[in-house]
C-alpha positions in Angstrom: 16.0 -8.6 -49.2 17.4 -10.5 -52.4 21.3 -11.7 -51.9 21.4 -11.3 -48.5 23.5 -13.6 -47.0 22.5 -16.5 -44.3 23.1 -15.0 -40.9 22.0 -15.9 -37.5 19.2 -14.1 -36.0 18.5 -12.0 -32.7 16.2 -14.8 -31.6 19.0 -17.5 -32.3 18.4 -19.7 -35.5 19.3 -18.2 -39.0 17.6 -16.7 -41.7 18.2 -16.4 -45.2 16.2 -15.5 -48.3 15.0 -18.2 -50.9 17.8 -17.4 -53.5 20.1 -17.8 -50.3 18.8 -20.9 -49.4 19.4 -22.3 -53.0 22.4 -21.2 -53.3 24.5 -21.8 -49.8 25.6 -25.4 -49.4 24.0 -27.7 -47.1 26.8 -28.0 -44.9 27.6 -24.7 -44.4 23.6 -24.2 -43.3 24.1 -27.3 -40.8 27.5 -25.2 -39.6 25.4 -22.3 -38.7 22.8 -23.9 -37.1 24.4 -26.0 -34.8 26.5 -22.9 -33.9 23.6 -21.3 -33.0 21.5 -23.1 -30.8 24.9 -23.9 -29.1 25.2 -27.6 -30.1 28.6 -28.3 -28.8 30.1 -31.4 -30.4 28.0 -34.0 -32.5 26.7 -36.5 -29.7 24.3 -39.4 -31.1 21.5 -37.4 -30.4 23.1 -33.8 -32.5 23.5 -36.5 -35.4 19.9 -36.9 -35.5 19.5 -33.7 -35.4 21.7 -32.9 -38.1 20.8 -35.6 -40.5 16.7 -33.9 -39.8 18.2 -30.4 -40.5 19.3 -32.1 -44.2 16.1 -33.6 -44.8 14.6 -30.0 -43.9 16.9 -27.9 -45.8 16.8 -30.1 -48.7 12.8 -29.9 -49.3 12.6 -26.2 -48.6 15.1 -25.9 -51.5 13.3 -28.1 -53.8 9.4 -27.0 -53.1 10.8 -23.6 -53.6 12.8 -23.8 -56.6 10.5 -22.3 -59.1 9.4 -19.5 -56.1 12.5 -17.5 -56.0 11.2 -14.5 -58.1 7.6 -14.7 -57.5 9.0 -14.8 -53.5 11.7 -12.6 -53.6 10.1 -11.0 -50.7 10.6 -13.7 -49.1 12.6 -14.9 -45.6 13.2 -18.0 -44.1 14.5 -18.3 -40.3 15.5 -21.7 -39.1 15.4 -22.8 -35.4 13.7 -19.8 -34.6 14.0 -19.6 -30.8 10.9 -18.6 -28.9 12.4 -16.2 -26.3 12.1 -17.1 -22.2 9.9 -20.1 -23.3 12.7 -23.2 -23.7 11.2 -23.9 -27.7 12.4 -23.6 -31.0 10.4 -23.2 -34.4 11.9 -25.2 -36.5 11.1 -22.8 -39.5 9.4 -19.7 -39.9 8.3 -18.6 -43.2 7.8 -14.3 -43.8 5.9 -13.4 -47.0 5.3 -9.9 -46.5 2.6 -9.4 -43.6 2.0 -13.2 -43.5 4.0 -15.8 -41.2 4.1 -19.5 -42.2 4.8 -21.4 -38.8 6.5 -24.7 -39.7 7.1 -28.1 -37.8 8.8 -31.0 -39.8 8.1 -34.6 -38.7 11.2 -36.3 -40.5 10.2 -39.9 -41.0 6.8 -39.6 -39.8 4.2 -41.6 -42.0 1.4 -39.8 -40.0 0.3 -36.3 -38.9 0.0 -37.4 -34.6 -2.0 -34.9 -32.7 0.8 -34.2 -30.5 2.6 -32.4 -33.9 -0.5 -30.5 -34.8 -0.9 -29.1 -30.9 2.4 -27.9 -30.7 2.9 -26.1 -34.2 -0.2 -24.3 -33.3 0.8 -23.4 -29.8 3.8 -22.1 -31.1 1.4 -19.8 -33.8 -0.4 -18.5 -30.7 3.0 -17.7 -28.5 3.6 -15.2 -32.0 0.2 -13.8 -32.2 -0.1 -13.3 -28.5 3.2 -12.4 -27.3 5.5 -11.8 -30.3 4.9 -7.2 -30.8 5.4 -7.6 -34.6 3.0 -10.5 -35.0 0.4 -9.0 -33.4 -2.5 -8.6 -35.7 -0.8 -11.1 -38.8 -1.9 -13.8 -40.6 -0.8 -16.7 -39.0 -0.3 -19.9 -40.9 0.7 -23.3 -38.7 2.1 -26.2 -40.7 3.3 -29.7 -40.3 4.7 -30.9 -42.6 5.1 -35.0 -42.0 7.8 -36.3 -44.8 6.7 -40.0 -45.0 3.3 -38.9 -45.6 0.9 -38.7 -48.4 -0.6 -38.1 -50.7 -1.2 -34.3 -50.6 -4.8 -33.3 -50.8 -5.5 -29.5 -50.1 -5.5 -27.7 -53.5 -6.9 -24.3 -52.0 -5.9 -22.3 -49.1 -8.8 -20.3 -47.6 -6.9 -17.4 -45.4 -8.8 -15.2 -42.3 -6.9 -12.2 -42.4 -5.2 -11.5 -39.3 -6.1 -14.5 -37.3 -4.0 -17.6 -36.8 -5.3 -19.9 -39.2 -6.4 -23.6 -38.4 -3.0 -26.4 -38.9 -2.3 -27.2 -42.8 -0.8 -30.8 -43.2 1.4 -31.1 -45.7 3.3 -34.4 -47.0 6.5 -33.5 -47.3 6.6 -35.1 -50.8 3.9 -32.2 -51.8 5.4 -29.7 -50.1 6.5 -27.8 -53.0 2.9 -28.1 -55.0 1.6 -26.6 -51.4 4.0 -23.9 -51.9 2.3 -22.7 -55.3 -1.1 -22.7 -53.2 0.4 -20.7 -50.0 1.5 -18.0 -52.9 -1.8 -18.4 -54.8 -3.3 -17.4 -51.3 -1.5 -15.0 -49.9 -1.3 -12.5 -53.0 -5.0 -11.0 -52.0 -4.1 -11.0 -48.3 -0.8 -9.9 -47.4 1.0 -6.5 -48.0 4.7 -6.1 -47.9 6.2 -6.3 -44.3 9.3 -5.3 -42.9 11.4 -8.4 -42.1 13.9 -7.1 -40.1 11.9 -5.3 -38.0 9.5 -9.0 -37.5 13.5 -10.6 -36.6 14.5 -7.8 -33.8 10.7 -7.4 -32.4 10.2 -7.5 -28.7 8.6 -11.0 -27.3 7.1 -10.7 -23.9 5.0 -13.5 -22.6 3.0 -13.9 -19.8 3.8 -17.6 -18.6 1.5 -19.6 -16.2 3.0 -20.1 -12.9 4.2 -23.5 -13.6 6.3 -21.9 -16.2 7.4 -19.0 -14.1 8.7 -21.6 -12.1 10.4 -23.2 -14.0 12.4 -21.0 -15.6 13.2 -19.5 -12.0 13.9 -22.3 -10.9 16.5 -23.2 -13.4 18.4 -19.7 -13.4 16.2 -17.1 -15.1 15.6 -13.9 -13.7 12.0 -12.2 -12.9 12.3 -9.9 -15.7 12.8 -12.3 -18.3 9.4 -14.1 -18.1 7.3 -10.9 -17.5 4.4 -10.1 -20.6 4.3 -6.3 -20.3 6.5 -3.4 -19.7 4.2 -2.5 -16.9 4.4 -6.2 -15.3 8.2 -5.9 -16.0 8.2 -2.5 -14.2 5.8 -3.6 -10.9 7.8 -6.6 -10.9 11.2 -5.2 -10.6 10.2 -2.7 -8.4 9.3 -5.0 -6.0 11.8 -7.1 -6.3 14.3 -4.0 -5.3 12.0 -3.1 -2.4 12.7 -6.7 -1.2 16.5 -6.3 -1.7 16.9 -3.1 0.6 15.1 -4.8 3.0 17.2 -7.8 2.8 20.1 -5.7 3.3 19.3 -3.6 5.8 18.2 -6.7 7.6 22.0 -7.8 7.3 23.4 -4.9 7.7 21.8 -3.7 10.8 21.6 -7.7 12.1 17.8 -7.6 12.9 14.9 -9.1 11.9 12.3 -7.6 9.1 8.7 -8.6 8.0 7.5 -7.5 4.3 4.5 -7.5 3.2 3.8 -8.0 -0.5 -0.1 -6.7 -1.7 -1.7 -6.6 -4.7 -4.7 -6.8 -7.2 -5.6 -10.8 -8.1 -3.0 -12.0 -10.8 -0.8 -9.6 -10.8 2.0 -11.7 -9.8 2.3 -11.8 -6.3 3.2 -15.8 -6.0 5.7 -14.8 -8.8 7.3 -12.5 -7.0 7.5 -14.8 -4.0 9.3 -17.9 -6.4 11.3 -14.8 -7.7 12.9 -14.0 -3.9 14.0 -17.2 -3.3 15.5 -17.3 -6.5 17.1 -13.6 -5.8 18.0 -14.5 -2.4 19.1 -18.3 -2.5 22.6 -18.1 -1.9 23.0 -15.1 0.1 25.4 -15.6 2.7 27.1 -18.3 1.3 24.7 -20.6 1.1 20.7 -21.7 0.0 19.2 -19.4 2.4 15.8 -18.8 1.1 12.2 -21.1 0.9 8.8 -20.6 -0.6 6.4 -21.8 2.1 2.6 -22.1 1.1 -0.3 -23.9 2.8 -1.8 -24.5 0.2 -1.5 -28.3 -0.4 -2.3 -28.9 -3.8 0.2 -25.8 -5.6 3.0 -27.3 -3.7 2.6 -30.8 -5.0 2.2 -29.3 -8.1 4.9 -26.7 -8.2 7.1 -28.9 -6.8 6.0 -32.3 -9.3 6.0 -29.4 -12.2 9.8 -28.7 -11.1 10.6 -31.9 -11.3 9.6 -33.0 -13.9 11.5 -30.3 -16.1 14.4 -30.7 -14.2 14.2 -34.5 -15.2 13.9 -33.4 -18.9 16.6 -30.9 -18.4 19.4 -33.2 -17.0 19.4 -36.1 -18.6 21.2 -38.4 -15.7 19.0 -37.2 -13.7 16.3 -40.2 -11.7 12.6 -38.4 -11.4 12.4 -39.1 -7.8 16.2 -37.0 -6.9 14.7 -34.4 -8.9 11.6 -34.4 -6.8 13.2 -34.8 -3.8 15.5 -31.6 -5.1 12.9 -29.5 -5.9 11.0 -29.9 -2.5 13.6 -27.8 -1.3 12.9 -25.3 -3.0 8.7 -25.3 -2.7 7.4 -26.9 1.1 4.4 -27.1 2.8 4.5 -24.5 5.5 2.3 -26.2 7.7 4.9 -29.4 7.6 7.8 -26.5 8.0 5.7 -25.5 11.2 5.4 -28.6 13.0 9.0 -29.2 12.6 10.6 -26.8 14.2 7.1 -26.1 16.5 7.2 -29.4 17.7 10.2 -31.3 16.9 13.1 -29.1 16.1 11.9 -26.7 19.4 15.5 -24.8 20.1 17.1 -24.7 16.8 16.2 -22.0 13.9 15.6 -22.9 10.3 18.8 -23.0 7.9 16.9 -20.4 5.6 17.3 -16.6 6.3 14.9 -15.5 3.8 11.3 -17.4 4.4 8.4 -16.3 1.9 5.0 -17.3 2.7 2.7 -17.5 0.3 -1.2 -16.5 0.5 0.2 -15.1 4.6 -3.7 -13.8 4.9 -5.0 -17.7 5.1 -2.4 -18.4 8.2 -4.3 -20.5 10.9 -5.8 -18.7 13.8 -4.9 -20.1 17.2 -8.3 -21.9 17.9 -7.8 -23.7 14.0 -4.1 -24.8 15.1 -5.3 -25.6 18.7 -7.7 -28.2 16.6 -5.9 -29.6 13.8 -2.1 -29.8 15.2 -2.8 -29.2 18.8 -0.6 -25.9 18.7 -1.6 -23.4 20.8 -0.4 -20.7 18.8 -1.7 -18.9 15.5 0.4 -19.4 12.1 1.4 -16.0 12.1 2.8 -16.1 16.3 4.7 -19.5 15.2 6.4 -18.4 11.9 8.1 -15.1 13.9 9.0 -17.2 16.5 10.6 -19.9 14.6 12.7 -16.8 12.3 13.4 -15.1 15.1 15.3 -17.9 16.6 18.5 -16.8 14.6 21.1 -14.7 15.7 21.2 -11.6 13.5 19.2 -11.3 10.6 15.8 -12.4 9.1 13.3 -11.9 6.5 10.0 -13.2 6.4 8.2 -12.1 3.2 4.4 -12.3 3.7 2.6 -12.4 0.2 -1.1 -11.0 0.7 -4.4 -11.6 -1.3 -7.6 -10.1 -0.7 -10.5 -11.6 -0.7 -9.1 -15.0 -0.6 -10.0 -16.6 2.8 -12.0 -19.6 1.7 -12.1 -21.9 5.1 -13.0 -22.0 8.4 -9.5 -21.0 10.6 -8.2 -18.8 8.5 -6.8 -16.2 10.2 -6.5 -13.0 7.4 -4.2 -10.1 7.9 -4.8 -8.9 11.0 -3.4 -11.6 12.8 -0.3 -10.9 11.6 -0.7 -7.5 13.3 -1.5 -8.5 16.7 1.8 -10.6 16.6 4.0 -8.0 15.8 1.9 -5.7 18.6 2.2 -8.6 21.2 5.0 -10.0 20.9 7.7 -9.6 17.7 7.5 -5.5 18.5 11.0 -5.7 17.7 10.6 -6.6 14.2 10.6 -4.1 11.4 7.7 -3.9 9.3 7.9 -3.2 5.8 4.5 -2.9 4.2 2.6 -1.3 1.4 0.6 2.0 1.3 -2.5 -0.5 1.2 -1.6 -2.8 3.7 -1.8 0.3 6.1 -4.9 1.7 4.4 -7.5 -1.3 3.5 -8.4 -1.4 -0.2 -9.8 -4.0 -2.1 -6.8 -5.2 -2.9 -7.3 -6.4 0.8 -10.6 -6.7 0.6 -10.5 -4.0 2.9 -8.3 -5.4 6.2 -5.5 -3.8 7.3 -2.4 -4.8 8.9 -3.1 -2.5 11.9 -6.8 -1.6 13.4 -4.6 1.7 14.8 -0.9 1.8 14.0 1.3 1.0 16.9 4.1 3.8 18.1 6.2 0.6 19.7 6.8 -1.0 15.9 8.4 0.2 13.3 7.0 0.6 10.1 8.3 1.2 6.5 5.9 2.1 4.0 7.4 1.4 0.7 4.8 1.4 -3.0 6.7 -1.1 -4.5 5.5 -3.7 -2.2 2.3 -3.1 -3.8 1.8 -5.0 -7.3 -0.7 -3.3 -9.0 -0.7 -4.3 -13.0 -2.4 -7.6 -12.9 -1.1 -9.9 -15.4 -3.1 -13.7 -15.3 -5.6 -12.5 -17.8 -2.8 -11.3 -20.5 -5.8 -10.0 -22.9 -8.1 -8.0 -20.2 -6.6 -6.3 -17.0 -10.2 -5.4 -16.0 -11.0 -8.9 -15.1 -10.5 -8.5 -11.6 -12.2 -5.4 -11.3 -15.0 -7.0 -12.6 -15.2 -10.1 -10.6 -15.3 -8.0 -7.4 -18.4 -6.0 -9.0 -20.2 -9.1 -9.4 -19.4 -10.8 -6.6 -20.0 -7.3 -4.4 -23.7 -7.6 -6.2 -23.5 -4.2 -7.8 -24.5 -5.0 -11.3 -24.1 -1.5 -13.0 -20.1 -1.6 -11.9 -20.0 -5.2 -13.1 -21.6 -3.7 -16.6 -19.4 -1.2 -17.0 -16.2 -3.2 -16.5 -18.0 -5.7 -18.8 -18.0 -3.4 -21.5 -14.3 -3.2 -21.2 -13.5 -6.8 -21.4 -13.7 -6.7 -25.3 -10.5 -9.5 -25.8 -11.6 -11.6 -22.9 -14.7 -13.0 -23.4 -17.2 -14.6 -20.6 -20.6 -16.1 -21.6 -23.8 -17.9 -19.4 -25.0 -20.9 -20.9 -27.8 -23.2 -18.8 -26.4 -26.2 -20.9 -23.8 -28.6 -19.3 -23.3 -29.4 -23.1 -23.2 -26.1 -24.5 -20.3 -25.1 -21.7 -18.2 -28.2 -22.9 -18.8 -27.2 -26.8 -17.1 -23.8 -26.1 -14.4 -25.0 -24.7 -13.6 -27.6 -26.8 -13.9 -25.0 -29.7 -11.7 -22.1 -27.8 -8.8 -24.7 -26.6 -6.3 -24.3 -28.8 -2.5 -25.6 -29.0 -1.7 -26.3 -25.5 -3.4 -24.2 -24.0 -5.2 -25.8 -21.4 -9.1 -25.8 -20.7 -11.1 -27.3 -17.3 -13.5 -27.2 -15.3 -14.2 -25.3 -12.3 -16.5 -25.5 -9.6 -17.2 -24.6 -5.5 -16.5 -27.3 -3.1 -20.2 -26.6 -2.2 -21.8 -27.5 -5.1 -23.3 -31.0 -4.3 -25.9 -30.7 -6.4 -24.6 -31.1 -9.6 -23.8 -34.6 -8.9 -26.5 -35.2 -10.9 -25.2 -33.8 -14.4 -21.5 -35.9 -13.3 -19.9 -32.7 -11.9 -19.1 -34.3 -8.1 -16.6 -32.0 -6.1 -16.3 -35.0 -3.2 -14.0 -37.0 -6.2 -10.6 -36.7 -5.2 -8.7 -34.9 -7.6 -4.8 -35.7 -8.7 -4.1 -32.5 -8.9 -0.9 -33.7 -10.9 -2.8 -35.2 -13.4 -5.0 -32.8 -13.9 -2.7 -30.2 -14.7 0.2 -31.7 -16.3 -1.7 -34.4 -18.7 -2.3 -34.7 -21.8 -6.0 -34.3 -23.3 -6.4 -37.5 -23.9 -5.7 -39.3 -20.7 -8.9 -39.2 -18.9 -7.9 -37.4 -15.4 -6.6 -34.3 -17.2 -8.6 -31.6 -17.0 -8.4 -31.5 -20.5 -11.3 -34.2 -20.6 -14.1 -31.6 -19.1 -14.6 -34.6 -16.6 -13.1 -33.8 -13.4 -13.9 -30.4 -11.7 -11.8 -29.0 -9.4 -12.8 -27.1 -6.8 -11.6 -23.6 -5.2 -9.1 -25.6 -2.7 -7.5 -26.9 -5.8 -7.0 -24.4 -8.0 -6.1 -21.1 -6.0 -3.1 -19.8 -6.5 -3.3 -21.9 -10.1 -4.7 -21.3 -13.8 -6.1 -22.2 -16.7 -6.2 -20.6 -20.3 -10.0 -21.2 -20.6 -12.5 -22.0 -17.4 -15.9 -23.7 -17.2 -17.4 -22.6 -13.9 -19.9 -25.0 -12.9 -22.4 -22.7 -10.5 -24.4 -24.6 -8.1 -27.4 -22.8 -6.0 -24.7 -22.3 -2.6 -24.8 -19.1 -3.8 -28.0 -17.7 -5.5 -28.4 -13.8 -6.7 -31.3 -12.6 -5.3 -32.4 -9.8 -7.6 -35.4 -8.6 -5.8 -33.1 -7.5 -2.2 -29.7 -7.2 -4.6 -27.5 -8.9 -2.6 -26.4 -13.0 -2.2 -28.0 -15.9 -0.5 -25.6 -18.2 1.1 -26.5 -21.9 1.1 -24.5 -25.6 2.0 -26.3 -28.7 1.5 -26.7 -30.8 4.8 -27.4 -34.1 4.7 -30.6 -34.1 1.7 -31.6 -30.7 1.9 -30.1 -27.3 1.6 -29.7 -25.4 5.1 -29.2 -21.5 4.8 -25.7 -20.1 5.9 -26.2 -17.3 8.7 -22.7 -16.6 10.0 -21.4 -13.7 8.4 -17.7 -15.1 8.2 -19.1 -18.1 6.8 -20.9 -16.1 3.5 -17.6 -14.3 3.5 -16.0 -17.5 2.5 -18.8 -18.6 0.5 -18.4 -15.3 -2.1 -14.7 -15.7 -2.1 -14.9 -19.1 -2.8 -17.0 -17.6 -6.0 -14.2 -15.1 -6.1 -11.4 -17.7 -6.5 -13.1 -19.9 -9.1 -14.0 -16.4 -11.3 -10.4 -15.4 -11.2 -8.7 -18.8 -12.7 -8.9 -18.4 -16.2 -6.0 -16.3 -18.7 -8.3 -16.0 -21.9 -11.7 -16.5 -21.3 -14.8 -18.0 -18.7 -18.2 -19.6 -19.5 -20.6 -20.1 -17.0 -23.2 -23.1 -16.4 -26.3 -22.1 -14.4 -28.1 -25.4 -14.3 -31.6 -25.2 -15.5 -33.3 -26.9 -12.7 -35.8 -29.9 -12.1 -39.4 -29.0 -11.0 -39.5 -32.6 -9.6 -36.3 -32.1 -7.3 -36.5 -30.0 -4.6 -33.3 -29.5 -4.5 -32.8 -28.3 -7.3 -35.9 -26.8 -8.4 -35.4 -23.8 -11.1 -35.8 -21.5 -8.9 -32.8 -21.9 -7.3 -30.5 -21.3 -10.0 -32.8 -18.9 -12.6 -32.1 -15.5 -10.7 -28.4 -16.2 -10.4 -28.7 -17.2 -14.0 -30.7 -13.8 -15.1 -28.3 -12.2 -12.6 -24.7 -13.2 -14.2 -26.7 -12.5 -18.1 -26.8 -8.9 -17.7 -23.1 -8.7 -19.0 
């Protein structure tokens, strides 16, 4: 690639080759850059910028001076933007089949932790997410240029992997050049740079992310990991627009029913309608509606918060108090127009509700608002107060009733048979059916000739995407919690990039994910609301939780759940994820080996009492369910020992689910 000139890339930024780089002026370098991540004018802040893109330019071309022909292989991309993710590299180094991943501090006397986590995070978005980087030899620097002196003389490489952060002086950065060539000549091979430039880059975000960048204009199919996901996704999505406009253009009212397998997206495509249908009309005519509490604070503080970063003149509480119009609490929707607003109907056409199998039965609603009326009766009547045309989207989890009340989805069906007949149904293959992807319930007990129904596959999302490195994970949750161990094996087996280990150390549990955590990807821990017993190692699920805090946080502030201090239980974290989970397992729920199947427990007052209402161990194992299900990269689980001198917690409450969960 010798002589070829600096141009900029696919990915934004611009590349060049070393020769290149020492012999294009400085200023025609800073001309191209600024064109390309769209700089428009040089504001106070673009100077700083600038004068940083100097300092940069100008030790590249000195600490590689003497490489030119020993690196004429060589390619350097500046301001290499990481695609549907908001972040730039500030240089990427590609010699042959190696990438050098490089953040410089300008200024900085110091090498702050905050540097070394995100030049490694952005060396795991490549290895993960970037096609051609998949399998390479990852090298993430910081390079700090008012530090010193420079220490490494050697470079240790692990083929393939992305290597642990190099800190380099920027004063030494050239002698650390000589030892990054030294290295790499018995571990690279020649790679083909253009073909690294124009490679494909599909991540799988978290839902905070997914939100975000729906929320500030991005489509669906922009923030989607796989071709598959992409596919599901967008199929879906056009399901929901000819349902949309057949609802306008016929002026009547249309339920849809969105199933599918755990992570694969579902509250995605939910954020993703009300970004596709906001607007329609004329005006903001859609709303994500969710009951449960803790994602809504946190989608919408999450929301916030980048919107505050994103606009400048922008006060923190406006851009909360914008964003909660975009992500309510449907029980707080309810009650307004249930008992409040009684007459008039919602400004929003296009209503999704998230997690629709947890809407309150009547008795629950009776108790807690003194409403008469079930979720699902109260939500049809409140859309189909307009005149014309609505949409309720209903999105639909199985297995993932975790409290007393809930209704699940056949609620939803006696509505529509009772009273909304007049309603159009628009529902998945499985919805009708029962499979597990419903954990078995249907919509129907036996379809009803006075409603119509449209049975469209799209509205079933199928490719599950949380877990980016395993889609088996799901599969095998259900085999464990369904207590059939040989199915649990055999998807075991097939869960070869996401790895789940049983530890009976508290300790142990902490170590691993301490050791796994990487960049900023996040690590907590988990554990069910029922699990009063491991107060006594510190793990109390009574302590409220700021489930702000413990999301967004850094790992050094103490409430994070970086800090492996706080757990959070099954009520705060479904719906949510982490990159790696600690599930903290209590005796609630015990394997019993010798009769295969669960015992259900709940600690009463100082002694466990056993649970003997089959809805109520139904909860219990999904609760399990929930809490398996959190984690994107990896699970270890901590069966307690036990204490022979506590009854409560005598060994043999916790060794057979240990010996249980150990068999894969």
């Amino acid at each position: 690639m010798s002589g070829m000139l600096p141009q900029q890339g696919l990915h934004g930024g611009v590349h060049l080759t070393l020769r290149d780089l020492q012999a294009t002026p400085s200023d025609e370098l800073i001309g191209l850059l600024t064109r390309s991540v769209g700089a428009g004018g040089i504001s106070q802040h673009d100077q700083a910028q600038i004068e940083a893109w100097h300092t940069q330019i100008e030790l590249l071309r000195s600490a590689t001076l003497t490489l030119t022909d020993v690196l004429s292989d060589c390619l350097l991309i500046f301001e290499f933007d990481i695609p549907r993710r908001g972040k730039r590299i500030d240089t990427v180094l590609l010699l042959g089949g190696l990438i050098v991943v490089m953040e410089f501090k300008v200024g900085a006397n110091r090498f702050n932790a905050e540097a070394i986590r995100q030049v490694e995070d952005y060396a795991l978005e490549l290895a993960d997410f970037h096609e051609p980087s998949h399998g390479k030899t990852i090298v993430p620097v910081v390079v700090a240029t008012g530090a010193g002196p420079f220490e490494q003389k050697s470079l240790a490489l692990i083929p393939g992997e992305v290597q642990a952060v190099v800190r380099v002086p920027g004063c030494d950065l050239g002698e650390w050049m000589q030892v990054l060539f030294k290295a790499s000549l018995d571990h690279v091979s020649p790679g083909d740079h253009t073909k690294w430039i124009a490679g494909a880059y599909k991540p799988t975000p978290t839902i905070l992310e997914a939100a975000g960048r729906l929320y500030a204009g991005h489509g669906v199919e922009s923030i989607t990991h796989s071709e598959a996901g992409v596919q599901n996704l967008g199929g879906t999505q056009a399901a929901l627009g000819r349902a949309v406009k057949r609802a306008r253009d016929e002026q009547r009212k249309v339920i849809c029913f969105i199933t599918g397998v755990p992570g694969a997206g579902k509250t995605l495509a939910g954020l993703n309608a009300v970004h596709q249908f906001s607007g329609v009309g004329g005006r903001d005519n859609a709303v994500f509606l969710s009951g449960n509490g803790p994602l809504v604070k946190l989608l919408v503080e999450s929301l916030a918060r980048d919107d505050h970063v994103r606009n400048k003149g922008l006060r923190i509480m406006d851009a909360r108090r914008k964003s909660a119009t975009f992500v309510q609490n449907v029980h707080r929707f309810i009650e307004l127009f249930e008992q409040r607003d009684t007459q008039r109907p919602p400004d929003e056409r296009v209503v999704v509700f998230d997690e629709a199998q947890r809407a309150w039965n009547a008795e629950h609603a009776l108790r807690k608002f003194k409403r008469p009326t079930s979720e699902p009766v109260s939500m049809l009547r409140i859309m189909d107060r307009h005149a014309g045309w609505a949409v309720l989207v209903c999105l639909i989890g199985g297995g993932q009733e975790i409290n007393t009340g809930e209704a699940g989805l056949r609620e939803w069906g006696r509505a529509l048979e009772t009273q909304f007949s007049h309603w159009q149904a628009w529902v998945s293959p499985e919805l009708m059916a029962g499979d597990a992807s419903t954990a078995g319930q249907t919509l129907f007990k036996h379809r009803p000739g006075h409603v119509e129904v449209v049975s469209d596959q799209a509205l079933h999302l199928s490719v599950p995407m949380r877990s980016y490195r395993s889609q088996l994970v799901g599969d095998w949750v259900n085999a464990v919690i369904g207590f059939e161990p040989e199915r649990a094996q055999r998807h075991a087996e097939a869960l070869k990039y996401f790895p789940v280990v049983i530890t009976r150390e508290l300790a142990r549990a902490r170590e691993w994910l301490n050791h796994r955590r990487r960049g900023l990807r996040r690590a907590g821990l988990v554990c069910s609301s029922g699990a009063r017993r491991l107060r006594r190692h510190g793990i109390d699920p009574t302590i409220e939780l700021g489930i702000e805090d413990w999301f967004l946080a850094g790992c050094d502030d103490v409430r994070s759940s970086e800090f492996l201090e706080l757990p959070a239980t099954e009520f705060a974290i479904q719906g949510l994820e982490l990159d790696w989970v600690g599930l903290c397992w209590d005796a609630d729920l015990r394997a019993n080996d010798v009769d295969k199947r669960w015992e259900h427990w709940k600690f009463v007052g100082k002694d466990w009492k056993r649970i003997g209402v089959p809805i109520n161990q139904r909860y219990l194992e999904n609760k399990y369910r929930v809490l398996l299900t959190r984690a994107r990269e990896g699970v270890v689980i901590w069966v307690p020992h036990g204490d022979t001198d506590d009854r409560t917690r005598l060994p043999r409450l916790y060794d057979g689910t240990a010996a249980y969960l150990a068999r894969w």
